[in-house]
MIBAFI-863283 format. One record per residue (C-alpha): residue number from 1; x, y, z. Coordinates in nm, 3 decimals, always signed. Example, Ala and Ser with C-alpha at 12.3 -4.5 7.8 and 13.67 -1.06 7.14 Angstrom:
BEGIN
1	+1.230	-0.450	+0.780 .
2	+1.367	-0.106	+0.714 .
END
This chain:
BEGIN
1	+3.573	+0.234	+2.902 .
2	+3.585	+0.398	+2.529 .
3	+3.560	+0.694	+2.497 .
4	+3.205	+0.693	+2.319 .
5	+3.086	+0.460	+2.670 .
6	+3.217	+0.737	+2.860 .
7	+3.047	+1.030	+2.629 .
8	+2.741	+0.814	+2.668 .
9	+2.749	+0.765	+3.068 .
10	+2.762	+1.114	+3.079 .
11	+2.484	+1.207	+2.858 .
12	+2.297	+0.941	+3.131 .
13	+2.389	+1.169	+3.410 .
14	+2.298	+1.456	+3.288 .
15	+1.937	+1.293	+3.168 .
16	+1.969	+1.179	+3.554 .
17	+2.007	+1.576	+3.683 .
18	+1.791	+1.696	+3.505 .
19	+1.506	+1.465	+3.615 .
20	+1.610	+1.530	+3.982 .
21	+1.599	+1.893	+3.913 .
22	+1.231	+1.884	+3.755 .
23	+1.172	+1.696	+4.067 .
24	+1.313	+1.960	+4.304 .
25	+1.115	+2.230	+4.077 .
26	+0.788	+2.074	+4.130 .
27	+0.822	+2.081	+4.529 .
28	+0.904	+2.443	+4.505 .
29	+0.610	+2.689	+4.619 .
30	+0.468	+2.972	+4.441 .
31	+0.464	+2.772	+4.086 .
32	+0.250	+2.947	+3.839 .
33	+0.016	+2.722	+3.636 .
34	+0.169	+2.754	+3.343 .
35	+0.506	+2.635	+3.497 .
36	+0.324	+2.329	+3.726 .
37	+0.163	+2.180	+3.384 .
38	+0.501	+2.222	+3.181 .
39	+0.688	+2.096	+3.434 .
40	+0.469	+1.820	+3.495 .
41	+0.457	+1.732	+3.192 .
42	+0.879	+1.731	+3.157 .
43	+0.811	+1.544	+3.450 .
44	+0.576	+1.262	+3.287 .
45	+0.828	+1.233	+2.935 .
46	+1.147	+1.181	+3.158 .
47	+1.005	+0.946	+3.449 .
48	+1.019	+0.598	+3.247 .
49	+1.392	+0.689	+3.108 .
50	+1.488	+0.813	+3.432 .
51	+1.372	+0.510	+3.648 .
52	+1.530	+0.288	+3.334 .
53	+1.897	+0.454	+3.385 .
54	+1.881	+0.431	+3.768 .
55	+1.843	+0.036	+3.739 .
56	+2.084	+0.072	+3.401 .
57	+2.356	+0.232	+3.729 .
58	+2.240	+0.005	+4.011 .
59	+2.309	-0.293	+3.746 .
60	+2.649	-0.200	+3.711 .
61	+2.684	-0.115	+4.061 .
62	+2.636	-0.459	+4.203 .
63	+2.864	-0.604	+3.849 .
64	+3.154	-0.437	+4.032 .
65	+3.093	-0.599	+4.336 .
66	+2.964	-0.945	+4.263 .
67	+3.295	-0.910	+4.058 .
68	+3.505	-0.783	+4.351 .
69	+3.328	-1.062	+4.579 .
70	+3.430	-1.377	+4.333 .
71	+3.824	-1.227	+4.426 .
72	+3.769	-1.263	+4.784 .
73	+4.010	-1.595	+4.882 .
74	+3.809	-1.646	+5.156 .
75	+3.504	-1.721	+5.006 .
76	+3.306	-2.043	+5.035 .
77	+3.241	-2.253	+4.772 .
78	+2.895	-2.239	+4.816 .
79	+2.842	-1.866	+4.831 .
80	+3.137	-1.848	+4.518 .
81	+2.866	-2.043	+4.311 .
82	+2.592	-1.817	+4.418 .
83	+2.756	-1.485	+4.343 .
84	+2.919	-1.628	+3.996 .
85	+2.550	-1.728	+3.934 .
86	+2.375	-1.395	+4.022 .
87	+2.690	-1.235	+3.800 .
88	+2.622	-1.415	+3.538 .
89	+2.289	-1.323	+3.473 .
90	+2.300	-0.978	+3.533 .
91	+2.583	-0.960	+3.287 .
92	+2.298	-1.182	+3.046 .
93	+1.990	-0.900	+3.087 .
94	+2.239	-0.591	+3.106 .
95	+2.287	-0.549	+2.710 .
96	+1.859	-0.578	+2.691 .
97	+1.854	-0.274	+2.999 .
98	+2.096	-0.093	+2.756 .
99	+1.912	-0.140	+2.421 .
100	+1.626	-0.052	+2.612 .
101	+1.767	+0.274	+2.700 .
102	+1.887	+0.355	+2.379 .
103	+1.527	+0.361	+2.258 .
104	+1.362	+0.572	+2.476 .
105	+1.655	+0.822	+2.394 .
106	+1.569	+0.823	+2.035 .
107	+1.401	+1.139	+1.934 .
108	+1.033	+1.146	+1.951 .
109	+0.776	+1.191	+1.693 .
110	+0.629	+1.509	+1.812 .
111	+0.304	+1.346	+1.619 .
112	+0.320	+1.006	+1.812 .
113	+0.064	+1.125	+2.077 .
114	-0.162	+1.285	+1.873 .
115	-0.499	+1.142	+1.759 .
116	-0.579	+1.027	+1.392 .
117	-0.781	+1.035	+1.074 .
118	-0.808	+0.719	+0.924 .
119	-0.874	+0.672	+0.553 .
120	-0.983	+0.313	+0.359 .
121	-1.026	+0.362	-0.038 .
122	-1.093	+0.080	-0.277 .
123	-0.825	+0.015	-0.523 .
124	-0.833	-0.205	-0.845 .
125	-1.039	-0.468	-0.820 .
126	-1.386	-0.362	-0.869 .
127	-1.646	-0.477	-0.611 .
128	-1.404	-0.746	-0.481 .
129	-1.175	-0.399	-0.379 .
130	-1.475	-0.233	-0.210 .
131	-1.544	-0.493	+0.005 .
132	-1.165	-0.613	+0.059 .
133	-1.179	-0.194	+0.191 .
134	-1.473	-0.263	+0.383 .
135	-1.322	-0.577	+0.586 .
136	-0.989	-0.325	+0.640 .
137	-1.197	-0.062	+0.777 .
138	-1.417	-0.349	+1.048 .
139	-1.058	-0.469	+1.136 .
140	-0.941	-0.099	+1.242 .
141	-1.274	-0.075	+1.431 .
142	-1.183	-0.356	+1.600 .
143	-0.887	-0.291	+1.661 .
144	-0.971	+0.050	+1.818 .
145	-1.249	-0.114	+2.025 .
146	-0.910	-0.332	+2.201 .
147	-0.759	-0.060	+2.285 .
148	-1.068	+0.132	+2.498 .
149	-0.970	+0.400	+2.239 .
150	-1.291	+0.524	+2.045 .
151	-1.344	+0.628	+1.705 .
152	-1.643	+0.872	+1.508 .
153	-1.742	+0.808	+1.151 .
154	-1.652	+1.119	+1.007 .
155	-1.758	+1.051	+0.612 .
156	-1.880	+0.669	+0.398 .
157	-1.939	+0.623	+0.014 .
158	-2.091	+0.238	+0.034 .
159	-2.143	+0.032	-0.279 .
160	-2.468	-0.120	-0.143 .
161	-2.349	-0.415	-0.122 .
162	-2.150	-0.458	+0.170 .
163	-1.847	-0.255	-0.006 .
164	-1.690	+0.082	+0.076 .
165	-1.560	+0.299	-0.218 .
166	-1.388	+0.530	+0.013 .
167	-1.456	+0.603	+0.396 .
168	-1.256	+0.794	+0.688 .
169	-1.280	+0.799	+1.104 .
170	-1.140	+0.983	+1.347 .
171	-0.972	+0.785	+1.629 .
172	-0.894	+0.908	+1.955 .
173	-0.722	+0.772	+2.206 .
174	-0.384	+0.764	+2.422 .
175	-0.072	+0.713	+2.125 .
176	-0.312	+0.643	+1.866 .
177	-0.071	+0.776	+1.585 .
178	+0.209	+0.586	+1.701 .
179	+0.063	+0.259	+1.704 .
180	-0.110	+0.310	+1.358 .
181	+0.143	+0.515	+1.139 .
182	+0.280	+0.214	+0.954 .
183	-0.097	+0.117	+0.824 .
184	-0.072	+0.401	+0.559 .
185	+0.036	+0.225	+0.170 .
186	-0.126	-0.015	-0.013 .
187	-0.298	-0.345	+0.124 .
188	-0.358	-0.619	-0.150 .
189	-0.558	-0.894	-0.095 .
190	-0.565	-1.295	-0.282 .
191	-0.919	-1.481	-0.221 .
192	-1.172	-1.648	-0.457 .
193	-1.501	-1.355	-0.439 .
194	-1.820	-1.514	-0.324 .
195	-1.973	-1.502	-0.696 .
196	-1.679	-1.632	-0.846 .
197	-1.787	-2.008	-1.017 .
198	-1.480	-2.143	-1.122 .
199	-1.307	-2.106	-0.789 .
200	-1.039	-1.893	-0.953 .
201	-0.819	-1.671	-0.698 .
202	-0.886	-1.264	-0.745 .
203	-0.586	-1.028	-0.633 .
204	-0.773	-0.653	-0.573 .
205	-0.620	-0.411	-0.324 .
206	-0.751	-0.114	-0.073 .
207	-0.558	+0.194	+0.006 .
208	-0.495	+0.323	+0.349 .
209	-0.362	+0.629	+0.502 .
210	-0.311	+0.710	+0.850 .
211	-0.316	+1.087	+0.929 .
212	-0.220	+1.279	+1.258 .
213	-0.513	+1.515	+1.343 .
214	-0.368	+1.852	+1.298 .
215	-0.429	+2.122	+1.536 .
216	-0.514	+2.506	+1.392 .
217	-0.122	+2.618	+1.505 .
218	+0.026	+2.301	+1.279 .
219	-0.150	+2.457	+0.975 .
220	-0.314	+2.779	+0.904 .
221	-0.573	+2.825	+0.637 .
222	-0.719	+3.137	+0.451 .
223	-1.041	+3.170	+0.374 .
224	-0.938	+3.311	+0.063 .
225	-0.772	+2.973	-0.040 .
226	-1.084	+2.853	-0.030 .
227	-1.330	+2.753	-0.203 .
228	-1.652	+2.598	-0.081 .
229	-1.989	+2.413	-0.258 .
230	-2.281	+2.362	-0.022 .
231	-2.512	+2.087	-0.236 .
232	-2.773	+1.834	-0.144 .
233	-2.692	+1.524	+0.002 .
234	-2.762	+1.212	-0.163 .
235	-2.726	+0.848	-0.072 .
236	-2.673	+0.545	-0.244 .
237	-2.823	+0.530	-0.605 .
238	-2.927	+0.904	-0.606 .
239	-3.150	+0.838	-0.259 .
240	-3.210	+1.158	-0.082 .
241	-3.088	+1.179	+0.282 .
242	-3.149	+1.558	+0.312 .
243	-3.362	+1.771	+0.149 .
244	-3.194	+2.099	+0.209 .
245	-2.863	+2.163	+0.089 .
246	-2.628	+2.057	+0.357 .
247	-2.342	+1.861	+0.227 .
248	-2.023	+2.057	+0.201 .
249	-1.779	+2.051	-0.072 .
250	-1.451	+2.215	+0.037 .
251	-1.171	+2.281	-0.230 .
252	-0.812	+2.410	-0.101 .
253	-0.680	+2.643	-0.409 .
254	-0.281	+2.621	-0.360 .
255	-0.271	+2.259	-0.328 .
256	-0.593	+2.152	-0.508 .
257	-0.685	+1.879	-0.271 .
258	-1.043	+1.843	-0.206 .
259	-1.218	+1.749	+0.033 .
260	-1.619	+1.687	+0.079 .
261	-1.882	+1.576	+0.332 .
262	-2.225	+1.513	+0.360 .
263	-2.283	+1.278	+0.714 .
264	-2.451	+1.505	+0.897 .
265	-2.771	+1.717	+0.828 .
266	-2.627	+2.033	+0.982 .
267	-2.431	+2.233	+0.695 .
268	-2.201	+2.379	+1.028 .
269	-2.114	+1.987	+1.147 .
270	-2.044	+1.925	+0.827 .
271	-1.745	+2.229	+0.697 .
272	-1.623	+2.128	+1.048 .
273	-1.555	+1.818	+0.939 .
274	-1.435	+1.894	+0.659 .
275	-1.229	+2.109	+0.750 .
276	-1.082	+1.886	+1.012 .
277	-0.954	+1.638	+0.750 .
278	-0.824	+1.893	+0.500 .
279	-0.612	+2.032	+0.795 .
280	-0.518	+1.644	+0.872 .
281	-0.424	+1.608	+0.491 .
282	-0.246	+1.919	+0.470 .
283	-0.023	+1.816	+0.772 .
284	+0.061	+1.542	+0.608 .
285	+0.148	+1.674	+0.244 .
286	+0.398	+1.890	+0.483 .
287	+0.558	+1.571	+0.687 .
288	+0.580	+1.390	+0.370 .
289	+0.797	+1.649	+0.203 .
290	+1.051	+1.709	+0.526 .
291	+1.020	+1.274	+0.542 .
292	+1.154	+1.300	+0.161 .
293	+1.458	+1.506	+0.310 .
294	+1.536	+1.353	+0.599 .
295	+1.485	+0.977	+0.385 .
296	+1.764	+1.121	+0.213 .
297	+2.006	+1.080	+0.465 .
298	+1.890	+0.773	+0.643 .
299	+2.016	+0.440	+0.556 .
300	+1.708	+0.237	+0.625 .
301	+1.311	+0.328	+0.709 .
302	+1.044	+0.110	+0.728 .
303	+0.814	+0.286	+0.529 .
304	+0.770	+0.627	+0.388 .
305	+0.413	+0.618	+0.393 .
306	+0.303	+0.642	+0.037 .
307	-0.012	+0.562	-0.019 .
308	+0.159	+0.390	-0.408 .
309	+0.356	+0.187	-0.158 .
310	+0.251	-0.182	-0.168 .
311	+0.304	-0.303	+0.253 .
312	+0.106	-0.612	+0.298 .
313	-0.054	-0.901	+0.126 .
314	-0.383	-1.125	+0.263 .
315	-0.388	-1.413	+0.143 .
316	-0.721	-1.593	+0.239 .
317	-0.611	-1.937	+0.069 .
318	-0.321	-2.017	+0.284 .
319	-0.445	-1.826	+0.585 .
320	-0.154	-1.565	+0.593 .
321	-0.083	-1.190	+0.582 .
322	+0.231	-1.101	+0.516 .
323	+0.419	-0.760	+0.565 .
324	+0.703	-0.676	+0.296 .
325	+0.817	-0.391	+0.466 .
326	+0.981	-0.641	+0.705 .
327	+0.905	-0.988	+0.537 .
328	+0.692	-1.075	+0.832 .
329	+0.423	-1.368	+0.761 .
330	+0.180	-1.470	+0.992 .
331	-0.063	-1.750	+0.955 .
332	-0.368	-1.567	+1.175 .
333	-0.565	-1.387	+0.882 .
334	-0.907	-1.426	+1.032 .
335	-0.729	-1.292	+1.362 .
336	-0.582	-0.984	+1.242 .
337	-0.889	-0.937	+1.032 .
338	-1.059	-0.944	+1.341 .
339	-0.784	-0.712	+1.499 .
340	-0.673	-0.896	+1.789 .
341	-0.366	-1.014	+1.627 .
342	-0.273	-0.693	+1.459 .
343	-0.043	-0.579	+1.728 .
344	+0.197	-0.864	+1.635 .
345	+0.290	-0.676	+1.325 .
346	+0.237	-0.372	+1.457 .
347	+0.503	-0.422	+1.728 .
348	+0.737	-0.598	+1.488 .
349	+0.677	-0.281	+1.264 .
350	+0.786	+0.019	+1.548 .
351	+1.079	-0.314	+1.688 .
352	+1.203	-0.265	+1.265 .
353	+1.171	+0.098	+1.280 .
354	+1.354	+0.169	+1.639 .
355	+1.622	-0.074	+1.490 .
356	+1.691	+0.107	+1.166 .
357	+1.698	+0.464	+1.372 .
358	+1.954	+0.297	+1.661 .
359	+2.172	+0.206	+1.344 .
360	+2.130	+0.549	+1.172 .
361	+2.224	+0.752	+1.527 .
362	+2.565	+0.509	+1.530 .
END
């Protein structure tokens, strides 16, 4: 053994203690709330890495004696062949137990568990964009829907016809953020528009950005950086959905970002909401500038994030989508559009991203 292996066994071990001593905690009368749901929780983080280093140990455990067995002169030939087979391939699936390992000792997102604000604007392109935004924002739905988590409309500026300028939901749901963070850049999309003549391909894009929902300790607001517009709301083509005036324009003074909605016919629902994505975009203004530090000193990343960032191309014509972030290309457009094959690149995009990290951390 080197001495990084045996640095590394050790740092198992200790992972190992500590679990058993959580354990031995829990059992312990006279726990105070506070400590139970802590220590459950410490409980809950370590139990998959724990139970994945135990096998990692009892692997290598029987190694040494299948290996110690194949010495034995006495041996039969039959049982020889046996134990040189069962050696053999738990020497094969020991490297995959270790990588394995290695990832769930990674450091965590501390956002990966939270919920999410999801955002679909129209790019270039015109109406072709809005409705190229509109098909991005069914696919998410679906794609939600799959995974029993559930999602509320939380603001929509249609064209009327069939398009989305802009549009945002919140999604809730076990590891929501996780499994959507890499969505955020820009999606382009290749296809001849229904009232195109000549047949002629159109290349128009959508914007999306994926935001952790932000809780009131992750960002603190004053009122006085505030400043907030209470108007009529108004639907497409100057309709009237309310006539009192309950749409809320919020403005956030230091950083100037702006944020306004009009959904719901209570003025209350409506600074809530509003105030629950200006927190959201806030958060994110914040992890983007420590991502730009910490980018710095990383060799690789799959994405930053930036909304300018061009990730993935849908190309109707040929059938594909293709992600350039990893140079992935699948030929299931109408399935990812429909979101049941979006967890292909989705996996392949946290499989890149755990990659780059393990690389980084050696």
């Amino acid at each position: 053994m080197s001495e990084q292996d045996i640095a590394f066994h050790q740092k198992l071990e200790r992972v190992l203690h500590n679990y058993h001593d959580i354990n031995r905690q829990l059992n312990e009368a006279g726990l105070t709330p506070p400590d139970m749901a802590r220590l459950s929780k410490d409980h809950s983080d370590l139990t998959p890495l724990a139970h994945a280093i135990e096998a990692l140990f009892k692997m290598g455990k029987d190694l040494q004696e299948l290996a110690q067995m194949m010495q034995e002169p006495d041996l039969d030939s039959e049982m020889k062949t046996l134990t040189e087979e069962e050696f053999r391939e738990l020497k094969e699936s020991y490297p995959q137990a270790l990588h394995e390992i290695k990832v769930l000792l990674l450091p965590k997102d501390e956002m990966d568990e939270r919920n999410a604000i999801l955002e679909v604007r129209a790019g270039t392109g015109g109406d072709e964009a809005a409705l190229f935004a509109a098909d991005l924002l069914r696919m998410y739905q679906r794609y939600v829907e799959l995974h029993n988590w559930k999602y509320e409309m939380m603001d929509v500026s249609d064209t009327g016809m069939g398009g989305i300028k802009e549009a945002s939901i919140s999604i809730t749901g076990r590891g929501v953020f996780a499994r959507l963070k890499f969505e955020s850049g820009v999606h382009r999309v290749q296809r001849v528009p229904a009232t195109e003549a000549s047949g002629r391909i159109h290349t128009s894009a959508a914007t999306v950005a994926v935001l952790p929902e932000a809780q009131e300790v992750d960002i603190v607001i004053e009122d006085k950086d505030l400043k907030i517009d209470v108007f009529r709301s108004s639907g497409p083509g100057g309709q009237s959905v309310n006539t009192t005036d309950s749409a809320v324009r919020i403005t956030h003074l230091p950083t100037g970002l702006v944020v306004q909605q009009q959904d719901e016919k209570s003025q209350h629902k409506n600074k809530a909401k509003a105030l629950k994505i200006l927190r959201a975009r806030l958060l994110e203004k914040k992890r983007m500038e420590q991502d730009a530090i910490r980018a710095q000193n990383r060799k690789s990343q799959v994405g930053s994030g930036d909304r300018s960032e061009r990730i993935r191309t849908y190309n109707f014509p040929q059938g594909r989508v293709t992600d350039h972030r990893i140079n992935l290309t699948l030929y299931k457009l109408e399935k990812i559009l429909e979101g049941a094959a979006l967890d292909e690149m989705v996996e392949a995009l946290i499989a890149e991203d755990q990659a780059s990290r393990l690389a980084d951390e050696e």
